[in-house]
PAPA-278508 format. One record per residue (C-alpha): residue number from 1; x, y, z. Coordinates in pm, 1 decimal, decimal comma. Example, Ala and Ser with C-alpha at 12.3 -4.5 7.8 and 13.67 -1.06 7.14 Angstrom:
2
<drenvex><num>1</num><X>1230,0</X><Y>-450,0</Y><Z>780,0</Z></drenvex>
<drenvex><num>2</num><X>1367,0</X><Y>-106,0</Y><Z>714,0</Z></drenvex>
//
This chain:
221
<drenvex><num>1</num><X>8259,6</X><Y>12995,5</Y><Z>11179,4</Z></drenvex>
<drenvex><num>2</num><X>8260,4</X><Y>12730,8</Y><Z>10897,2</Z></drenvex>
<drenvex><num>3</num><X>8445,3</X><Y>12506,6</Y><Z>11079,7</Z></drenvex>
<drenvex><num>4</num><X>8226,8</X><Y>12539,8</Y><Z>11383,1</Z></drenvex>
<drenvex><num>5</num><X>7957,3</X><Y>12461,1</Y><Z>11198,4</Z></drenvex>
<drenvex><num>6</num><X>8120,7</X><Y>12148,6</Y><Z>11035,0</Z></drenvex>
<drenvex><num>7</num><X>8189,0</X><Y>12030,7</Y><Z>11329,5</Z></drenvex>
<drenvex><num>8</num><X>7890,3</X><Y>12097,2</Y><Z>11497,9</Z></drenvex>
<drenvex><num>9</num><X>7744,7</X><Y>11914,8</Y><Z>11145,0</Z></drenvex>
<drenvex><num>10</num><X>7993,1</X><Y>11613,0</Y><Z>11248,0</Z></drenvex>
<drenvex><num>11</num><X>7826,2</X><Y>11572,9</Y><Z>11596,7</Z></drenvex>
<drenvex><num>12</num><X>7477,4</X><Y>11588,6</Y><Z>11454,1</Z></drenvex>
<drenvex><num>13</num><X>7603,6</X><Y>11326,9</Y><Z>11172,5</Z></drenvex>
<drenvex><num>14</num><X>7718,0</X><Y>11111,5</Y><Z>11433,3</Z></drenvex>
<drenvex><num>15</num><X>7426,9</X><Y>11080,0</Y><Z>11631,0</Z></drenvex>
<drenvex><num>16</num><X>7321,0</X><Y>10738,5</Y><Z>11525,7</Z></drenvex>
<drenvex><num>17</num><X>7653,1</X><Y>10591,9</Y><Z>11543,4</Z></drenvex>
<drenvex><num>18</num><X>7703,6</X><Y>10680,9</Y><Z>11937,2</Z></drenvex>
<drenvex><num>19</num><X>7343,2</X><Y>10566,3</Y><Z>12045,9</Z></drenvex>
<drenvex><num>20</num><X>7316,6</X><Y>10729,2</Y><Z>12375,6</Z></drenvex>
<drenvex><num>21</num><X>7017,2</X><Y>10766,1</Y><Z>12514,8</Z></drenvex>
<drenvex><num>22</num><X>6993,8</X><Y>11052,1</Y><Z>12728,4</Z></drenvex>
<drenvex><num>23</num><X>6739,1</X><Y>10935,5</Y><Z>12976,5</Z></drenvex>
<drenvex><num>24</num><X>7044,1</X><Y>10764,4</Y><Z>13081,7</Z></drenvex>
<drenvex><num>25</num><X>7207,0</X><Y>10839,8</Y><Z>13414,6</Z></drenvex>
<drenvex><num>26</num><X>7519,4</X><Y>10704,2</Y><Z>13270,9</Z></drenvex>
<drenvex><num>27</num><X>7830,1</X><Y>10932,0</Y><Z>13191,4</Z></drenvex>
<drenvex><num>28</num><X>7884,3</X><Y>10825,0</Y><Z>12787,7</Z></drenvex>
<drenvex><num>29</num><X>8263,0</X><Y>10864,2</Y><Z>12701,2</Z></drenvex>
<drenvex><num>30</num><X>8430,2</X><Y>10948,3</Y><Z>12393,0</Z></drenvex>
<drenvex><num>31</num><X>8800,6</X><Y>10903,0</Y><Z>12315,3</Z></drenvex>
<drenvex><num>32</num><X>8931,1</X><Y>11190,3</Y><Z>12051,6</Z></drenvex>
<drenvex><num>33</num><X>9265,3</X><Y>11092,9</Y><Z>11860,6</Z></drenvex>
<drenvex><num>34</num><X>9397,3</X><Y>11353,4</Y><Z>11708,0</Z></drenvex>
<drenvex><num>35</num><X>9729,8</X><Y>11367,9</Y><Z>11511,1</Z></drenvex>
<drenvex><num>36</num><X>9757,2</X><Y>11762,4</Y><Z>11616,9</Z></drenvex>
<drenvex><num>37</num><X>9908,8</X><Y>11906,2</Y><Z>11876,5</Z></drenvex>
<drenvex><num>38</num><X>9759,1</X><Y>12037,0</Y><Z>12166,3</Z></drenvex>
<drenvex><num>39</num><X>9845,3</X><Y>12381,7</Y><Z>12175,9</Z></drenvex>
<drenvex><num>40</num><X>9780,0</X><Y>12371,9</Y><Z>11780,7</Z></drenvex>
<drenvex><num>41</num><X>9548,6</X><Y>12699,8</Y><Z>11773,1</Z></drenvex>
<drenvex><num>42</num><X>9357,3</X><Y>12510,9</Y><Z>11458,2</Z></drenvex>
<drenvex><num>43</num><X>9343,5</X><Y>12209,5</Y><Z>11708,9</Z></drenvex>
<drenvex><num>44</num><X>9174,5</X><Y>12401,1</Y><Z>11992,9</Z></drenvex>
<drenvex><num>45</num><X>8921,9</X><Y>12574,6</Y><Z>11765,9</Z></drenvex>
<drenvex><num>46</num><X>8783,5</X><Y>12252,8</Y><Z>11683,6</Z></drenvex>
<drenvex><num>47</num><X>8778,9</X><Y>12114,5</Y><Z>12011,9</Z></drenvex>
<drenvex><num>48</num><X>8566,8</X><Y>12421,3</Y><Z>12126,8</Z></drenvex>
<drenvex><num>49</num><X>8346,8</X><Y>12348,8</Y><Z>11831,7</Z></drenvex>
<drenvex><num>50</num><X>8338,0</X><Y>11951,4</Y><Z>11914,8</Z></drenvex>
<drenvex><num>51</num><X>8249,7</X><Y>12077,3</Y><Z>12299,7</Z></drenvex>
<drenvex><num>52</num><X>7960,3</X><Y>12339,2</Y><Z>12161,1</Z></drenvex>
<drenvex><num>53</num><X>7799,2</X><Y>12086,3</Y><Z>11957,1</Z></drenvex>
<drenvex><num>54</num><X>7799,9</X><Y>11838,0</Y><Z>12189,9</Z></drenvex>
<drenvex><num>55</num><X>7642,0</X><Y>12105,5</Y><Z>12441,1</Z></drenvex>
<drenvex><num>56</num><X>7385,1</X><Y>12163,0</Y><Z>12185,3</Z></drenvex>
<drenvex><num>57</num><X>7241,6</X><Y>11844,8</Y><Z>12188,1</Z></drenvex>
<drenvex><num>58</num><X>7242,0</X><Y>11764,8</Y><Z>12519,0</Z></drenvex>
<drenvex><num>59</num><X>7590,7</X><Y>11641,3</Y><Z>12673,1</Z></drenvex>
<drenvex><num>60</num><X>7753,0</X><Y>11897,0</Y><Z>12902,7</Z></drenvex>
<drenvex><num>61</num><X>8125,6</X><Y>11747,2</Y><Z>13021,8</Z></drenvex>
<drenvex><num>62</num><X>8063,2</X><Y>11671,1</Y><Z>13372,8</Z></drenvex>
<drenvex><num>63</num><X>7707,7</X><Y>11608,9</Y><Z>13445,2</Z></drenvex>
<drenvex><num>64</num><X>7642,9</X><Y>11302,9</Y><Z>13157,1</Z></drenvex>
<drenvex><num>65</num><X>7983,1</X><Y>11305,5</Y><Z>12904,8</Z></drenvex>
<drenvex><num>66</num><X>8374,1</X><Y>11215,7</Y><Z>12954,9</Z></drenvex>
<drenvex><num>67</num><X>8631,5</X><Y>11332,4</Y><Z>12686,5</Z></drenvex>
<drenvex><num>68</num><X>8920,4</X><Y>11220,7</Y><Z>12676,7</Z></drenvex>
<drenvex><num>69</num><X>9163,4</X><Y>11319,8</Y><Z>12413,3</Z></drenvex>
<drenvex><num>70</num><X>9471,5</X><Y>11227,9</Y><Z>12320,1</Z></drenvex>
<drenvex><num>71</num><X>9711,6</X><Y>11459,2</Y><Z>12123,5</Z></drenvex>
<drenvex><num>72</num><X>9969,0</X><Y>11252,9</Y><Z>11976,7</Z></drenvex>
<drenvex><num>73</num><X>10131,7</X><Y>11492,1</Y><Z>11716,3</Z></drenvex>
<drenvex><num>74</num><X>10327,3</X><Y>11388,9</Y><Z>11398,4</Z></drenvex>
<drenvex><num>75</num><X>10463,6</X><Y>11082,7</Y><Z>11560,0</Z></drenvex>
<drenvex><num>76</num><X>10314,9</X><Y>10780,8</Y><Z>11442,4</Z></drenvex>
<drenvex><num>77</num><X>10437,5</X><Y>10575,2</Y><Z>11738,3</Z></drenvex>
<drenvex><num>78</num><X>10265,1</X><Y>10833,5</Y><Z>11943,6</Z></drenvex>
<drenvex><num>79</num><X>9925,9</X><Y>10774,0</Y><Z>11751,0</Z></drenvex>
<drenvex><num>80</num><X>9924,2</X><Y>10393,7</Y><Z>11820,3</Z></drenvex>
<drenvex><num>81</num><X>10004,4</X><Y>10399,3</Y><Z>12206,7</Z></drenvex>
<drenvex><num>82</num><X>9751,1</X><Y>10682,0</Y><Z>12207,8</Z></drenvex>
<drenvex><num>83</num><X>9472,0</X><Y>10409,6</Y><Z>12054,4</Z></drenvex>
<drenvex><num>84</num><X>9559,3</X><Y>10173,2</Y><Z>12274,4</Z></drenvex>
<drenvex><num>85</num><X>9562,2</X><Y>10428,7</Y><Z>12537,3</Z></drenvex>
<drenvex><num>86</num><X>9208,8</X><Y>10491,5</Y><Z>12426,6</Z></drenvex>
<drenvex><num>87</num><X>9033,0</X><Y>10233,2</Y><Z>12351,6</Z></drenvex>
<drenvex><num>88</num><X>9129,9</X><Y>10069,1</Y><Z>12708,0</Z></drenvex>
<drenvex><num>89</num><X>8948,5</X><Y>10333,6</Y><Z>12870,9</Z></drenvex>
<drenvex><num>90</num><X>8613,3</X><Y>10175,4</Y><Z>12708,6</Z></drenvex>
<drenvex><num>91</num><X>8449,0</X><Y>10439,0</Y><Z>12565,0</Z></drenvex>
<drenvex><num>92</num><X>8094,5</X><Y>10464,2</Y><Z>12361,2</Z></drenvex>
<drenvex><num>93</num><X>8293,7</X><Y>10580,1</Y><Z>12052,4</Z></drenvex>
<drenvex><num>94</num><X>8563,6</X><Y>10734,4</Y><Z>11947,7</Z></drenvex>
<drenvex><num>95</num><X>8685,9</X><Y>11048,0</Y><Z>11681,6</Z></drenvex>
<drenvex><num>96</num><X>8960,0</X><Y>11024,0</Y><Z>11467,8</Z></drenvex>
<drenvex><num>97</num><X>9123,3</X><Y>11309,8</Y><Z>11295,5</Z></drenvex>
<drenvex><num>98</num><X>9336,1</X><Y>11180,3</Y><Z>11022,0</Z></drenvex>
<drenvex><num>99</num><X>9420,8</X><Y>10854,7</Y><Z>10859,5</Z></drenvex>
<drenvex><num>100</num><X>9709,9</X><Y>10765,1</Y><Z>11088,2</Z></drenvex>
<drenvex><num>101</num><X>9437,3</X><Y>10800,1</Y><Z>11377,2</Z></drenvex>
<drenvex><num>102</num><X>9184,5</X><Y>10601,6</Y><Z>11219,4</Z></drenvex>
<drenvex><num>103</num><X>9425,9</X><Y>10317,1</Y><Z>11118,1</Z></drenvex>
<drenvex><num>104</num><X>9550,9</X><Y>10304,4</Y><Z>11467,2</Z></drenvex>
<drenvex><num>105</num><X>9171,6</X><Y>10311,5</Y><Z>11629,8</Z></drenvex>
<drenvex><num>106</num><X>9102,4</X><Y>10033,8</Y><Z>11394,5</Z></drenvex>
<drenvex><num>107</num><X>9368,4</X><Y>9791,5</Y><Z>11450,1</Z></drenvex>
<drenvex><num>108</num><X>9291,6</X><Y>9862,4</Y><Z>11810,2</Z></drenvex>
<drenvex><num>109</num><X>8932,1</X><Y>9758,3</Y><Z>11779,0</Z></drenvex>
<drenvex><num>110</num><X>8682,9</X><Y>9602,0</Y><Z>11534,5</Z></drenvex>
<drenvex><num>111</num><X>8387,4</X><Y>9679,8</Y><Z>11775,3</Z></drenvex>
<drenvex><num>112</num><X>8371,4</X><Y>10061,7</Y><Z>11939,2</Z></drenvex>
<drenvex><num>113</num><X>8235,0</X><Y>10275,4</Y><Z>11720,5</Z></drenvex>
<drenvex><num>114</num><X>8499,8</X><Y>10495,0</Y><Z>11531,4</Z></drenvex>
<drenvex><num>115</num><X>8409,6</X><Y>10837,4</Y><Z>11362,0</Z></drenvex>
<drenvex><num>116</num><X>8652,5</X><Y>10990,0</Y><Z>11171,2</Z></drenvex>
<drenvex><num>117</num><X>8709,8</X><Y>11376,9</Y><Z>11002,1</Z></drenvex>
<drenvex><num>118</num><X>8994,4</X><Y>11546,2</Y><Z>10768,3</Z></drenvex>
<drenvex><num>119</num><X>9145,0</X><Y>11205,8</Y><Z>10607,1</Z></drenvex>
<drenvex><num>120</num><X>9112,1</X><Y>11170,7</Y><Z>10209,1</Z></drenvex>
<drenvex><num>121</num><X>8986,1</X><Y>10838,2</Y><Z>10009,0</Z></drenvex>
<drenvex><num>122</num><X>8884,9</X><Y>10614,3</Y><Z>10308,6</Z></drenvex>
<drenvex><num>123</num><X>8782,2</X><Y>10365,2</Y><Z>10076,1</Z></drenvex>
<drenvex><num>124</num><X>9115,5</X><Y>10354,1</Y><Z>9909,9</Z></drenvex>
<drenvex><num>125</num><X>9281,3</X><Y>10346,6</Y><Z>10254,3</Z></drenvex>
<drenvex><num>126</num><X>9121,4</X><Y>10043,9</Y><Z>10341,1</Z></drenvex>
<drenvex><num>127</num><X>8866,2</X><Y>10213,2</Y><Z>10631,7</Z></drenvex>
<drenvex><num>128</num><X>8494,5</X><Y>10176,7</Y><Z>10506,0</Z></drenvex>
<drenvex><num>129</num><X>8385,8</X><Y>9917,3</Y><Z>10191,8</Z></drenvex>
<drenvex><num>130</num><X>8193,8</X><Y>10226,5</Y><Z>10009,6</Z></drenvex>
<drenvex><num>131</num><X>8081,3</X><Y>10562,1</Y><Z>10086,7</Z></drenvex>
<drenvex><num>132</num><X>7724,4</X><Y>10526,1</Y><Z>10078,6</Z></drenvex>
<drenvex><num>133</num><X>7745,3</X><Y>10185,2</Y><Z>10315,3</Z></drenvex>
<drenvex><num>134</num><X>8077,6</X><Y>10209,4</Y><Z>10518,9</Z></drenvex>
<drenvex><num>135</num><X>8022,9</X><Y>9856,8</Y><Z>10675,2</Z></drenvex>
<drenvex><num>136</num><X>8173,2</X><Y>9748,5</Y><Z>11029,1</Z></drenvex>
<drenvex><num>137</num><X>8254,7</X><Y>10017,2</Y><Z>11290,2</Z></drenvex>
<drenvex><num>138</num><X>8410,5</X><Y>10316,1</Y><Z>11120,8</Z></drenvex>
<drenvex><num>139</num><X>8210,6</X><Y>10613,0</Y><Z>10914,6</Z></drenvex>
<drenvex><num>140</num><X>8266,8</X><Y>10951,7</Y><Z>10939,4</Z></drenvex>
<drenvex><num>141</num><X>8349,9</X><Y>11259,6</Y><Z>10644,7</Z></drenvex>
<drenvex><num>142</num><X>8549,4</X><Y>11309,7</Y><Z>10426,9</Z></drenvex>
<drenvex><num>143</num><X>8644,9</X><Y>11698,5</Y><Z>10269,7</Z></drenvex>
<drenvex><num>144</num><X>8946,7</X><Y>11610,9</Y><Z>10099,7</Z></drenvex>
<drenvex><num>145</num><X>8974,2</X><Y>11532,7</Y><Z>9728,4</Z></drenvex>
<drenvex><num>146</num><X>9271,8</X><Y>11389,3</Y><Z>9515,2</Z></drenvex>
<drenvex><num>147</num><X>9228,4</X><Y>11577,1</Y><Z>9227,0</Z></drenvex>
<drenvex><num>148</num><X>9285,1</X><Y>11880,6</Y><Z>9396,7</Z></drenvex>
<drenvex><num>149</num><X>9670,9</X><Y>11822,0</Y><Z>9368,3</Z></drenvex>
<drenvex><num>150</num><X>9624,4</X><Y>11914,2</Y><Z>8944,5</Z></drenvex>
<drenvex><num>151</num><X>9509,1</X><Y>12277,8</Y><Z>9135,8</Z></drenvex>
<drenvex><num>152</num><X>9836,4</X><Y>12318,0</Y><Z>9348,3</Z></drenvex>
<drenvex><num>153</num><X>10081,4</X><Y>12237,5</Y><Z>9050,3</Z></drenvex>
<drenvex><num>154</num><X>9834,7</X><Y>12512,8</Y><Z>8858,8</Z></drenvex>
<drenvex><num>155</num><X>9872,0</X><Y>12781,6</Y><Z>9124,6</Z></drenvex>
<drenvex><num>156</num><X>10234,0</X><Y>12740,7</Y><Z>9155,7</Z></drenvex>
<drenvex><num>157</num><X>10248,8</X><Y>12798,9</Y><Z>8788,5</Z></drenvex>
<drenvex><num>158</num><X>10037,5</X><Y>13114,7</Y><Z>8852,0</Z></drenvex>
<drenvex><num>159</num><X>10240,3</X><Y>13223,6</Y><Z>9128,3</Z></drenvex>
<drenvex><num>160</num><X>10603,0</X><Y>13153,0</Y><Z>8974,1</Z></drenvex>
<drenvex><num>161</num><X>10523,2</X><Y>13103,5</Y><Z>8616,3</Z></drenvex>
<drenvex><num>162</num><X>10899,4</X><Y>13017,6</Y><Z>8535,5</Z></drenvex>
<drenvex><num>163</num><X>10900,2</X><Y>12702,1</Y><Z>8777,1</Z></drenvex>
<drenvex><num>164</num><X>11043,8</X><Y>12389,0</Y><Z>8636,8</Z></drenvex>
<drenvex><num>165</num><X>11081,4</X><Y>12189,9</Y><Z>8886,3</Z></drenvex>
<drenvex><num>166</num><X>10941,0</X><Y>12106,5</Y><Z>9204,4</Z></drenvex>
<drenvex><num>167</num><X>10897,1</X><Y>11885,7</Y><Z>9521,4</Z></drenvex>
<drenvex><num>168</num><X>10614,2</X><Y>11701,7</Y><Z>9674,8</Z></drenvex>
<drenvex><num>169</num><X>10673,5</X><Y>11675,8</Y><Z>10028,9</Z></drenvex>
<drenvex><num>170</num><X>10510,6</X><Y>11477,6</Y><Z>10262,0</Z></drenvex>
<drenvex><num>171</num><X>10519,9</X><Y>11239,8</Y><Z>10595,9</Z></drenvex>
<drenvex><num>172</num><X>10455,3</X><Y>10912,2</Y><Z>10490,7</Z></drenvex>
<drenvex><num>173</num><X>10352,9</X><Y>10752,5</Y><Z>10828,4</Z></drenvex>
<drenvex><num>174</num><X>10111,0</X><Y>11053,4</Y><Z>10900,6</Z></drenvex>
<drenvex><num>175</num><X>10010,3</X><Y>11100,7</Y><Z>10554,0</Z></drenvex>
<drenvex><num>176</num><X>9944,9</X><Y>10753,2</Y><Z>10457,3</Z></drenvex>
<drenvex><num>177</num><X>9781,1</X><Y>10833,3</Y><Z>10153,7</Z></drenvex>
<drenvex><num>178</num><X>10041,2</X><Y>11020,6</Y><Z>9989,1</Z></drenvex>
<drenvex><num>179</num><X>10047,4</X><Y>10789,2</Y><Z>9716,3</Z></drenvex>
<drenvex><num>180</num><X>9700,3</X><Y>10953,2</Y><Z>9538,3</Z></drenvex>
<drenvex><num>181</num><X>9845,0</X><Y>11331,7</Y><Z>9630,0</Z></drenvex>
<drenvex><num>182</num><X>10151,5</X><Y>11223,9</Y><Z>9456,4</Z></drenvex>
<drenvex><num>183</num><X>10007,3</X><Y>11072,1</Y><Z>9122,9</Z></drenvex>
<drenvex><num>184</num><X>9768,5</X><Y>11380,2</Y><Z>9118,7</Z></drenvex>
<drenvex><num>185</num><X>10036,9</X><Y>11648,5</Y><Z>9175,4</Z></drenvex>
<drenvex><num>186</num><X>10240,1</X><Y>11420,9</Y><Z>8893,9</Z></drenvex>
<drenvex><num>187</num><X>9980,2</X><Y>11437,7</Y><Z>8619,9</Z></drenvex>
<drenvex><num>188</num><X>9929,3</X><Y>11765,6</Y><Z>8631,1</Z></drenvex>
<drenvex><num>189</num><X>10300,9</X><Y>11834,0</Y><Z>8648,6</Z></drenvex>
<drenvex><num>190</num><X>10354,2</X><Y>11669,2</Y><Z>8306,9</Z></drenvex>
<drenvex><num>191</num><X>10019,7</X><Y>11878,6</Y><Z>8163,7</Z></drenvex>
<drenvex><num>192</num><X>10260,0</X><Y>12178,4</Y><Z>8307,0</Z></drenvex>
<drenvex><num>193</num><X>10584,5</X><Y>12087,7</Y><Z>8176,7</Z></drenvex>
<drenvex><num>194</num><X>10751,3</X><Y>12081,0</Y><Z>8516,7</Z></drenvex>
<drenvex><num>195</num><X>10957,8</X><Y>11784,8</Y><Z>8665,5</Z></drenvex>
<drenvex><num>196</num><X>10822,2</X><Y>11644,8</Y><Z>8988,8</Z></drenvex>
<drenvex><num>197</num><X>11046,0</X><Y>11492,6</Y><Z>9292,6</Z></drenvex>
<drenvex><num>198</num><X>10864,7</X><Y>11304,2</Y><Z>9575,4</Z></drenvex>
<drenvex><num>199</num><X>11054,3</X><Y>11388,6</Y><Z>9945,2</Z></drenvex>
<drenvex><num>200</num><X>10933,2</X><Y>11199,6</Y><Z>10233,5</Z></drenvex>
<drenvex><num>201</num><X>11019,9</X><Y>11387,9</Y><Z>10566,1</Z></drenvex>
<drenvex><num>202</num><X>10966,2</X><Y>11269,0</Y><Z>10924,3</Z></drenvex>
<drenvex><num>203</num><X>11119,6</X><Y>11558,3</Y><Z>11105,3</Z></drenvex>
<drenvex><num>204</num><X>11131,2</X><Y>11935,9</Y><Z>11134,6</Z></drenvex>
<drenvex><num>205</num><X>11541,9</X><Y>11936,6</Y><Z>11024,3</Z></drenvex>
<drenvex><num>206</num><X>11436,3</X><Y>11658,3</Y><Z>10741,8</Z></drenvex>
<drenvex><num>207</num><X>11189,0</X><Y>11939,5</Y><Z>10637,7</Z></drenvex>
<drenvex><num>208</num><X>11429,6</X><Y>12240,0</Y><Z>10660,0</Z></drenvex>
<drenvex><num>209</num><X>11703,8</X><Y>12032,3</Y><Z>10445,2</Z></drenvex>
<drenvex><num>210</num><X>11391,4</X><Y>11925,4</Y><Z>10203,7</Z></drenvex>
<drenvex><num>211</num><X>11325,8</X><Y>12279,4</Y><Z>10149,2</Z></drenvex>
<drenvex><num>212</num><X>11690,2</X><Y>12374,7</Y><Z>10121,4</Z></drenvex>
<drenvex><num>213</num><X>11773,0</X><Y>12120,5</Y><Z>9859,7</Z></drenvex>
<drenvex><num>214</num><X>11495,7</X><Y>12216,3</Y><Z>9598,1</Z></drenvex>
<drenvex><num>215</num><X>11582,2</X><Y>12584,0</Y><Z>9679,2</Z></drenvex>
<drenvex><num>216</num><X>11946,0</X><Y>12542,9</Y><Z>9572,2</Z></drenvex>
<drenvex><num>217</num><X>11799,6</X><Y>12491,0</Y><Z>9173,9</Z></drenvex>
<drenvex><num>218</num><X>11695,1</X><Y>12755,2</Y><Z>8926,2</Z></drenvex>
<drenvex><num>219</num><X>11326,4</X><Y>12813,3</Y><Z>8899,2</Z></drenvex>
<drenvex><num>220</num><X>11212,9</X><Y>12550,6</Y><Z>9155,7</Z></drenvex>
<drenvex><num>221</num><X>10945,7</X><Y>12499,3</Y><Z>9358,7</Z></drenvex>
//
C-alpha cells in the first residue's frame, strides 16, 4: 500500500510537468523506462499503481492515454536502445526508474519532459542543477540517501558481530552512482574496524563468483 500511494503521489507530483489538458480529444502518451524486468513482481506492482493513479485523475488507457513501456533489465545497452526506442515514438513525457534510465532519456532528448523515481543524488549525477529548481526537462523524486550505507555496515555488525571483512557489490553501468554508496559503506567500515573491498559485477555468474570469493575468508561479509 505505501508504494501505491507513492506512486499514486508521483502522478499527482507530476501533473504540471505533463500539461495535458483533458478537454483534449487527443490520446497523451507516456514512455516508461524502466531498468526492471517485466515479470519483476516489484515491477508490476508499480505499474498497477502508475495505471490506478493515472485512472484517478482522469486518463483511462484507451479512451485519452498511450503507455508504452519499455523493460530493459540490467543491461545498459538495453536501456539506451530502449530511450531511443522511446523517445521516437514522441510522447508528452516520459518516467524513468533509475539513473541508467534517466541518463539514457536525457542524452536522448533535451526537450520531452522526463520524470524520474528510485535513483539517489540526481544532483551529483549530473540530472537536475538543485533540488528545489531542477532546471531543463528532468524532475522527479528522490527516496534514496547516501548515508544510509554507515546503516548497512552497522547491521551487518549486528547481525555477524565477528565480521572483518566485507564486499560492496555493485553494477557499475546500472548503478552509476556507486561511487557515494561506496565512500559511505567505507567510512563507516573504518568507524567499525572492518576492511572493505569494492566488486563490480555485470552478470548473474560474476555475482555467484563475487559471493563465492568473499565467502572463502574467515568472518566475512
Amino acid at each position: 500500500m505505501r508504494r501505491r500511494n507513492f506512486i499514486a503521489g508521483l502522478v499527482g507530483a507530476a501533473w504540471p510537468v505533463l500539461v495535458l489538458a483533458q478537454q483534449s480529444d487527443r490520446v497523451r502518451r507516456v514512455g516508461v523506462l524502466s531498468g526492471l524486468a517485466e515479470d519483476d513482481t516489484v515491477a508490476q506492482a508499480r505499474v498497477e499503481a502508475f495505471r490506478q493513479g493515472m485512472r484517478e485523475r482522469g486518463w483511462n488507457e484507451g479512451r485519452n492515454l498511450k503507455i508504452n513501456f519499455c523493460w530493459a533489465g540490467p543491461d545498459a545497452s538495453r536501456i539506451k536502445s530502449c530511450a531511443t526506442e522511446l523517445i521516437g515514438m514522441a510522447p508528452d513525457v516520459t518516467f524513468a526508474i533509475g539513473s541508467a534510465s534517466v541518463a539514457a532519456l536525457k542524452q536522448a532528448t533535451r526537450a520531452i519532459p522526463i520524470l524520474f523515481a528510485g535513483i539517489g543524488d540526481p544532483v551529483g549525477q549530473g540530472f537536475v542543477e538543485s533540488l528545489a529548481r531542477p532546471g531543463g526537462n528532468i524532475t522527479g523524486f528522490t527516496g534514496l540517501e547516501f548515508s544510509l550505507g554507515q546503516k548497512w555496515v552497522e547491521l551487518l555488525k549486528e547481525v555477524a558481530p565477528n565480521v572483518t571483512r566485507a564486499t560492496y557489490i555493485f553494477h557499475p553501468e546500472i548503478g552509476p552512482y556507486y561511487p557515494q554508496w561506496l565512500k559511505s559503506v567505507e567510512t563507516a567500515a573504518t568507524n567499525f574496524g572492518v576492511e572493505m573491498t569494492a566488486t563490480p559485477v555485470r552478470t548473474v555468474a560474476g555475482l555467484e563468483q563475487a559471493i563465492s570469493v568473499i565467502a572463502a575468508h574467515p568472518m566475512a561479509g
